[in-house]
OpenMM code with the backbone's topology and positions (N, CA, C; nanometers):
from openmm import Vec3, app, unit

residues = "UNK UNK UNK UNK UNK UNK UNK UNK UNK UNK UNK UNK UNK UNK UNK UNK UNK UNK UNK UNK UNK UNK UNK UNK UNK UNK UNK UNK UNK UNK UNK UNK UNK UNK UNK UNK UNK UNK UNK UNK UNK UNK UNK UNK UNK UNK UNK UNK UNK UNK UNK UNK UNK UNK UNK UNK UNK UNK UNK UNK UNK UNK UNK UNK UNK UNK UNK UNK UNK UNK UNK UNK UNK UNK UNK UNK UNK UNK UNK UNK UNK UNK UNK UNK UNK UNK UNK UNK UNK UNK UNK UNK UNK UNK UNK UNK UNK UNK UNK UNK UNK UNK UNK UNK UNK UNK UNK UNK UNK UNK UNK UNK UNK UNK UNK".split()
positions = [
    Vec3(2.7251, 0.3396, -2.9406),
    Vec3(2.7437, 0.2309, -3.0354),
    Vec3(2.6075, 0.1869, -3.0891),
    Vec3(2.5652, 0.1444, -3.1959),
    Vec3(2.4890, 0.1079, -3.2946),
    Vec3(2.4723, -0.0373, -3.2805),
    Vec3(2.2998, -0.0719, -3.2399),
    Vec3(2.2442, -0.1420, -3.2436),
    Vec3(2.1536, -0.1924, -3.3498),
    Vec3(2.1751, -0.2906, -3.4416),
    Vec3(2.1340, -0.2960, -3.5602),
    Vec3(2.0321, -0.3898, -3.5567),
    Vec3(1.9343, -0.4029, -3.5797),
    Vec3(1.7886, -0.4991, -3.5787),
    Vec3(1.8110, -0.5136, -3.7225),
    Vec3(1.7122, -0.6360, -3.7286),
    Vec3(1.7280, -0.7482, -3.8139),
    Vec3(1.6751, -0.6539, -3.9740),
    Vec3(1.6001, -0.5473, -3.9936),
    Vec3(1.5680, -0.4853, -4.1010),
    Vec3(1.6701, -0.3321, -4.1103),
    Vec3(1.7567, -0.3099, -4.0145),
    Vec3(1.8570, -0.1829, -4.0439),
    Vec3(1.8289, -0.0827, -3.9595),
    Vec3(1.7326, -0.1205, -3.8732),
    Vec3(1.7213, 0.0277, -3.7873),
    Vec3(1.7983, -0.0107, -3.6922),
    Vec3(1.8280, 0.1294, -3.5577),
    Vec3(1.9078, 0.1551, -3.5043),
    Vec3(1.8538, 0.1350, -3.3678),
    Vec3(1.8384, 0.0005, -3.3359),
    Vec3(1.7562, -0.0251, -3.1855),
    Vec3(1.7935, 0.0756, -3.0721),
    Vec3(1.9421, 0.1223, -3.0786),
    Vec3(2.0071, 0.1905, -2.9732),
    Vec3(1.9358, 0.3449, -2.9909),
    Vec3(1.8763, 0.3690, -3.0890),
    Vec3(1.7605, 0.5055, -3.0470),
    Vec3(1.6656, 0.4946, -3.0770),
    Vec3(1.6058, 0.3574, -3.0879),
    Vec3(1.4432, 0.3551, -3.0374),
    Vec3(1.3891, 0.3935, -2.8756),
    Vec3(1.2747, 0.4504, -2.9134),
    Vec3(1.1842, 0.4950, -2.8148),
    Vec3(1.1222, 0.3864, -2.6603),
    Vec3(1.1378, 0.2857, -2.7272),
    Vec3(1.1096, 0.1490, -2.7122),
    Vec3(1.1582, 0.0828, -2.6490),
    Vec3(1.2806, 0.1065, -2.6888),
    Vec3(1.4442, 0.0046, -2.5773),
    Vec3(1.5177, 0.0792, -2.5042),
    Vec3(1.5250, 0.2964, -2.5181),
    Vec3(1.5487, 0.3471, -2.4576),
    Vec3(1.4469, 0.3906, -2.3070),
    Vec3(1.2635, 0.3588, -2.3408),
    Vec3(1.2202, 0.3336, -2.2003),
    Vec3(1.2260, 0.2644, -2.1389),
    Vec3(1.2402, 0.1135, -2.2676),
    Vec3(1.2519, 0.0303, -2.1133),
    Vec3(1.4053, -0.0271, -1.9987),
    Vec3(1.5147, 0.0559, -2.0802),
    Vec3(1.6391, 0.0554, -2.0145),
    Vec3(1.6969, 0.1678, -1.9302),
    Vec3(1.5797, 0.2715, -1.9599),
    Vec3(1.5756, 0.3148, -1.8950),
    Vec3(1.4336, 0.3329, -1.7820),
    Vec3(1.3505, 0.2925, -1.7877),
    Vec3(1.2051, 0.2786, -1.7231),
    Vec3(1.1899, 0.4306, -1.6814),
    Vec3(1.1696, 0.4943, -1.8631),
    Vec3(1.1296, 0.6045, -1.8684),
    Vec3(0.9806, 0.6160, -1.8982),
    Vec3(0.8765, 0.6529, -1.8294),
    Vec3(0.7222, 0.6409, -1.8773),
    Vec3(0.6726, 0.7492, -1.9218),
    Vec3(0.7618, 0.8795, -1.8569),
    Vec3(0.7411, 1.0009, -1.9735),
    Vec3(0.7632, 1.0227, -2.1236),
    Vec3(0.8844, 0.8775, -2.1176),
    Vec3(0.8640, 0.8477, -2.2785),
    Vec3(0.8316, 0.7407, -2.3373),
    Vec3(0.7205, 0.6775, -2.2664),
    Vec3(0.6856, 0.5898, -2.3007),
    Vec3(0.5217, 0.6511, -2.3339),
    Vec3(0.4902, 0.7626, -2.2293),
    Vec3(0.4038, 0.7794, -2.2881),
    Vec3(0.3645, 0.8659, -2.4189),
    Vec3(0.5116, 0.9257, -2.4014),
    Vec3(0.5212, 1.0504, -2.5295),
    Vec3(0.5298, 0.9435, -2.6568),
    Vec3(0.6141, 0.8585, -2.6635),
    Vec3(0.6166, 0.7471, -2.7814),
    Vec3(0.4703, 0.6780, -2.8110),
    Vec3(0.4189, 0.6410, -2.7256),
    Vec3(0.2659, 0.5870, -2.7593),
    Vec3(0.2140, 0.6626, -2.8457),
    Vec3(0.1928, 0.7831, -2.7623),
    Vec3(0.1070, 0.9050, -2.8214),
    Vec3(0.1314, 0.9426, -2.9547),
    Vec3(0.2784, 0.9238, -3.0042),
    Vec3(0.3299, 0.9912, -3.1294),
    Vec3(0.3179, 0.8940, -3.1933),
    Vec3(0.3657, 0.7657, -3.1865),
    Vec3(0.3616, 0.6137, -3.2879),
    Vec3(0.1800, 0.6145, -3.3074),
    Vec3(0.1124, 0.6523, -3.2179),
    Vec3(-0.0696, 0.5985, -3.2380),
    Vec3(-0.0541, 0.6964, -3.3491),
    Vec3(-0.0429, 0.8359, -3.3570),
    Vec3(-0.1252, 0.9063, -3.4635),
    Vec3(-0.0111, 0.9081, -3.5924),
    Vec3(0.1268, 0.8811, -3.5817),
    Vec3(0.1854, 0.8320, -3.6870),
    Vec3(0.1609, 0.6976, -3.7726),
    Vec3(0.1152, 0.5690, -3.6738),
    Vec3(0.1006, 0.4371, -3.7826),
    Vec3(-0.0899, 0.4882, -3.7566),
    Vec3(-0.1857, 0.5288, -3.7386),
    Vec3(-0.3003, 0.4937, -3.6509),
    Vec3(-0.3390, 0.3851, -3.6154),
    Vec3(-0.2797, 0.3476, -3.5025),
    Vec3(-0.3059, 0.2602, -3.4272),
    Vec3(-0.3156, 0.2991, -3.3000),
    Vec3(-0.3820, 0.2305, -3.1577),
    Vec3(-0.3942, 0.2809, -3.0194),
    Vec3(-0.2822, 0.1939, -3.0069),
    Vec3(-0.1989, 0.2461, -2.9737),
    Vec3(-0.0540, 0.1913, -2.8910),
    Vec3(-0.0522, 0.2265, -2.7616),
    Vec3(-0.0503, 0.1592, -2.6370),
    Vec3(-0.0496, 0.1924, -2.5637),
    Vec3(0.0992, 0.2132, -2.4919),
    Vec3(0.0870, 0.3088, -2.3480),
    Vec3(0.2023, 0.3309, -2.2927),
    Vec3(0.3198, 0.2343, -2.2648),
    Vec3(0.2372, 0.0995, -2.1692),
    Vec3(0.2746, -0.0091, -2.1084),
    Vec3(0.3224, -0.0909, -2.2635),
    Vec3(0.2774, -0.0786, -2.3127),
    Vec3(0.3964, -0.1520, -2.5229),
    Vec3(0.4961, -0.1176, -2.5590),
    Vec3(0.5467, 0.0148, -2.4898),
    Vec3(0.6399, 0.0958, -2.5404),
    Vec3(0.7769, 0.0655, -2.4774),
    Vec3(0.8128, -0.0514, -2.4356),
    Vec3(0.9277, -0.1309, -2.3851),
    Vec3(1.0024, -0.2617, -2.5005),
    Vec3(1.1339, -0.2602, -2.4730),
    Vec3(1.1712, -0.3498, -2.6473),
    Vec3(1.3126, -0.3650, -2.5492),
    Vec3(1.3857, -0.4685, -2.5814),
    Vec3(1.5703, -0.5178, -2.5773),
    Vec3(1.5946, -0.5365, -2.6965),
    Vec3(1.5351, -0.5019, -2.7986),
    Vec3(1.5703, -0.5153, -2.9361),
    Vec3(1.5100, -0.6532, -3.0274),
    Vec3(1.5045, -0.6425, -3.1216),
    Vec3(1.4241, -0.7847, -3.2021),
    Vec3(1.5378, -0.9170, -3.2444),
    Vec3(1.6518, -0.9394, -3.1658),
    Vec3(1.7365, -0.9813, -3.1398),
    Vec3(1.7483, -1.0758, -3.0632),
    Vec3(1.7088, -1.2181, -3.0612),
    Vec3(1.7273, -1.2709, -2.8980),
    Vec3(1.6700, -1.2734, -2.8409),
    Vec3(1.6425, -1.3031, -2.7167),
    Vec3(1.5318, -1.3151, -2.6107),
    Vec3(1.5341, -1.1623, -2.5633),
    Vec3(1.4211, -1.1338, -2.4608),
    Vec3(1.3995, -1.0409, -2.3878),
    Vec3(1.2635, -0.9597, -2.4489),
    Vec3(1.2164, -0.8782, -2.3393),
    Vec3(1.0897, -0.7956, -2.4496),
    Vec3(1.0969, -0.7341, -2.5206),
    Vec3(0.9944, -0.7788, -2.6070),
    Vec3(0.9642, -0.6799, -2.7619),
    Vec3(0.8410, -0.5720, -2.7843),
    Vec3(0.8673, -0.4892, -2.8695),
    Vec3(0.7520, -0.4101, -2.8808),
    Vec3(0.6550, -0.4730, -2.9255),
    Vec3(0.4988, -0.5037, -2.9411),
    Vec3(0.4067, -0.5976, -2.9590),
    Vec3(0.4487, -0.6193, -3.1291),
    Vec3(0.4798, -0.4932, -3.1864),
    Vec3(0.4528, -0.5195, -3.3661),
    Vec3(0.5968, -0.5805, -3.4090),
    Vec3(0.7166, -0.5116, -3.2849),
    Vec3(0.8413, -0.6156, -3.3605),
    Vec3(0.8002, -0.7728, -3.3098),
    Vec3(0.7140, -0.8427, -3.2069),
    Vec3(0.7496, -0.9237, -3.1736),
    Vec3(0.6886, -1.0540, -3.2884),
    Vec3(0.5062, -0.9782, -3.3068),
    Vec3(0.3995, -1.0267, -3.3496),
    Vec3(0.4012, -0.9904, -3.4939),
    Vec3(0.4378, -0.8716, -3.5521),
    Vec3(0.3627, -0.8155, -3.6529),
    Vec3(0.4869, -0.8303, -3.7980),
    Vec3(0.6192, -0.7941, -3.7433),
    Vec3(0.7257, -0.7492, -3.8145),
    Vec3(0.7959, -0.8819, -3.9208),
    Vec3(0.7092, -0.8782, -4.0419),
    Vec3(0.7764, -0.9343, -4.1399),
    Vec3(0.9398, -1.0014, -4.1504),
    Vec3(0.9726, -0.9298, -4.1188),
    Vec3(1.1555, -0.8867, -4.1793),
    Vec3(1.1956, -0.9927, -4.0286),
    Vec3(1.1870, -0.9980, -3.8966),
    Vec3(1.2128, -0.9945, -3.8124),
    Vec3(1.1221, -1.1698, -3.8460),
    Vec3(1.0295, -1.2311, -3.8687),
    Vec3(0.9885, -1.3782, -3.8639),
    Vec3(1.1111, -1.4232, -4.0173),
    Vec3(1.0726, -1.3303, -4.0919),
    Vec3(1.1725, -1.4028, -4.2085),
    Vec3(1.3049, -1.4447, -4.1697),
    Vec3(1.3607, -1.3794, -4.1276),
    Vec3(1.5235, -1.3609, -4.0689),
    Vec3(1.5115, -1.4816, -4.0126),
    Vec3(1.4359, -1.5006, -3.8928),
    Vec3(1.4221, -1.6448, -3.8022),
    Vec3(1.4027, -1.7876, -3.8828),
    Vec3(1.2693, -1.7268, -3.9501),
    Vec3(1.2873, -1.8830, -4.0148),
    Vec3(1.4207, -1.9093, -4.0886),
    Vec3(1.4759, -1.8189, -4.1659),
    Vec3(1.5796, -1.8600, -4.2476),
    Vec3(1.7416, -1.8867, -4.1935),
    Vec3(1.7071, -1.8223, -4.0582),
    Vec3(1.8471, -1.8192, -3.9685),
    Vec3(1.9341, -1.7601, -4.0112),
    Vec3(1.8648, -1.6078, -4.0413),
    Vec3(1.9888, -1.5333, -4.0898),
    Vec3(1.9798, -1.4016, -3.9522),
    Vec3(2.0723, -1.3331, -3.9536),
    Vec3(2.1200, -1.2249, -3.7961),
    Vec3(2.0603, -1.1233, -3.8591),
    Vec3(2.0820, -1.0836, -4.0070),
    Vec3(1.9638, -0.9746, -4.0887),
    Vec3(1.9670, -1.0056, -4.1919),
    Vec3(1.8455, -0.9154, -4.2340),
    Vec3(1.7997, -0.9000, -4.3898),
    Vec3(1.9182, -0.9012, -4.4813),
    Vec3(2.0432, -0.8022, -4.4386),
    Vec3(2.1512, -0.8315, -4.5657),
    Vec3(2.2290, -0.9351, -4.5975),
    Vec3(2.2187, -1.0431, -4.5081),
    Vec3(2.2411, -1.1917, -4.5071),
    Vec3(2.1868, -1.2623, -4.6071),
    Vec3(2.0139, -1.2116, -4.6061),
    Vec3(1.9373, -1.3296, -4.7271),
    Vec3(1.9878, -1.2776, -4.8540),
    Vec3(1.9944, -1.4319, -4.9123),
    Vec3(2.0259, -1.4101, -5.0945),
    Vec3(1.8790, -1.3569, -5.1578),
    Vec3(1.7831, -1.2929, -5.1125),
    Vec3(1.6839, -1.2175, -5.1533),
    Vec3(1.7094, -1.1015, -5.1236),
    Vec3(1.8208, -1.0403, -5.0583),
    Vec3(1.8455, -0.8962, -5.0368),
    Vec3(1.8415, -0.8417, -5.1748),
    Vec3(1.7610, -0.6918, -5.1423),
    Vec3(1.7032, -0.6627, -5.0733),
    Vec3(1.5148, -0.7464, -5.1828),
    Vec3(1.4594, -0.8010, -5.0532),
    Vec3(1.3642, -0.8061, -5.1378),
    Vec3(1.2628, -0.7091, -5.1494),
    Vec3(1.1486, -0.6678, -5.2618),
    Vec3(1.0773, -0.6266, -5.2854),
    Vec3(1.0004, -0.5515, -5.1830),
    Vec3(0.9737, -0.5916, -5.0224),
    Vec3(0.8950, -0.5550, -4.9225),
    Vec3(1.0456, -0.4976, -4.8039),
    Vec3(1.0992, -0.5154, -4.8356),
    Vec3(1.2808, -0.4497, -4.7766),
    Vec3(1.2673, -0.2933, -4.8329),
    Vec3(1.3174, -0.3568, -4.9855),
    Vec3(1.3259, -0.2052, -5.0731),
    Vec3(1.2477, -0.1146, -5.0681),
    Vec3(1.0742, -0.1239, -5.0314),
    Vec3(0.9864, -0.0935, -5.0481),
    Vec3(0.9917, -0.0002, -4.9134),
    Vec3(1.0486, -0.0482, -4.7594),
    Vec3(1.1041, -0.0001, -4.6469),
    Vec3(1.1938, 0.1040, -4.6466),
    Vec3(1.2794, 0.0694, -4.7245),
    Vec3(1.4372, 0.1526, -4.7229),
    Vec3(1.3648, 0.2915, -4.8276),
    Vec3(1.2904, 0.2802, -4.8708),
    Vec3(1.2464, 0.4388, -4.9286),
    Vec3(1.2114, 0.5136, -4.8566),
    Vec3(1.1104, 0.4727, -4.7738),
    Vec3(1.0947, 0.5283, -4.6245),
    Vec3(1.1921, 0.5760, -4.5203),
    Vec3(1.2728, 0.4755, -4.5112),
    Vec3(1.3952, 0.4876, -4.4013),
    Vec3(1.5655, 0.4297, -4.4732),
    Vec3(1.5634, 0.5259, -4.5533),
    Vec3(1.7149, 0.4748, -4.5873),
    Vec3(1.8272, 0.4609, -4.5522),
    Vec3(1.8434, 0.5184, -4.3522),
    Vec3(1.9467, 0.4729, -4.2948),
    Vec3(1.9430, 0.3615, -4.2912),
    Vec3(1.8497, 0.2813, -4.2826),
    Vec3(1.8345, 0.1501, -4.2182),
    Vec3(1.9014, 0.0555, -4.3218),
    Vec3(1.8822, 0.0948, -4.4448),
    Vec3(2.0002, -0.0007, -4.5412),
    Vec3(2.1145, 0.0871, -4.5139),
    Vec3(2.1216, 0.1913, -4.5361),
    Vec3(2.2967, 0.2061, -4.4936),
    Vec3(2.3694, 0.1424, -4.3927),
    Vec3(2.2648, 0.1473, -4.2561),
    Vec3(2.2955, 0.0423, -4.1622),
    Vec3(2.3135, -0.1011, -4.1919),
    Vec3(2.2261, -0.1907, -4.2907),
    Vec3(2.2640, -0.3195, -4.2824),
    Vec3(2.3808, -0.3220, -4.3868),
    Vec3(2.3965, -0.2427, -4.4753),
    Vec3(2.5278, -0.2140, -4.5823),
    Vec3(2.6693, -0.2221, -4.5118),
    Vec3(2.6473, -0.1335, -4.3841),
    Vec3(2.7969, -0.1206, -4.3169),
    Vec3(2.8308, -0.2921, -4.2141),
    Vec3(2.7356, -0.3515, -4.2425),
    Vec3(2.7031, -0.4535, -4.1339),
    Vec3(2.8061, -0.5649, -4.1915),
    Vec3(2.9636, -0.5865, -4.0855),
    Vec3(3.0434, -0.6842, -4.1218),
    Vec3(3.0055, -0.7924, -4.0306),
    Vec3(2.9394, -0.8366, -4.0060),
    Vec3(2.9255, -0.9542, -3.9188),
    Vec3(2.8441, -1.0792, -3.9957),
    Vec3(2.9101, -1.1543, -4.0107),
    Vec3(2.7817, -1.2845, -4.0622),
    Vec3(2.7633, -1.3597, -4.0182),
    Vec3(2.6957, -1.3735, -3.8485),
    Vec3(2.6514, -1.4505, -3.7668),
    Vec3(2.5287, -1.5315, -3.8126),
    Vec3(2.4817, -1.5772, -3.7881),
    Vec3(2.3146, -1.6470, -3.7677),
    Vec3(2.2665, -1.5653, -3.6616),
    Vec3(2.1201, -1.6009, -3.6681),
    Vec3(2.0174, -1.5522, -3.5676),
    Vec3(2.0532, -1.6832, -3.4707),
] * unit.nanometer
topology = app.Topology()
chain = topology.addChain("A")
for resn in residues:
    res = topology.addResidue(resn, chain)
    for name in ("N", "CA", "C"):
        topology.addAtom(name, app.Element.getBySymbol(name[0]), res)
């Protein structure tokens, strides 16, 4: 089943929430290694743990600290991006070219909870 974070990705196969539910460090360290030379950044092993950007529990340092989409949502008290009457905005759309499941994901999204 499909775990949907607040910008459309699919928390339930991140690298991130699958080590740390599973307290896998072989892929935590394989994820470091691949996220550092994909964004360049030093990501370390011990970062590579997440319960999703959803709610309490740990986050990856950039969903917790860094992730646009994920403070917007909060302040505005919306559950995701396809909630705001700015959908999609300009720095969304600009995302979904990159990763266009992730709007198909918030597209199929019937729920209109709050954060």
């Amino acid at each position: 089943m499909k775990m949907i974070s607040i910008c459309g990705l699919d928390c339930s196969e991140c690298p991130a929430r699958l080590s740390f539910l599973n307290d896998d460090n072989v892929l935590r360290i394989k994820t470091a290694a691949e996220w550092s030379k994909l964004y360049g950044a030093e990501i370390k092993a011990t970062d590579v743990n997440c319960t999703g950007c959803k709610g309490e529990g740990i986050k990856f340092p950039h969903c917790e600290n860094g992730c646009t989409f994920r403070k917007c949502a909060i302040e505005k008290g919306i559950d995701n991006c396809s909630l705001c009457s700015d959908y999609p905005c300009e720095e969304l759309a600009g995302f979904f070219v990159h990763v266009p499941e992730a709007k198909a994901n918030l597209e199929m999204q019937s729920s209109k909870s709050t954060y």
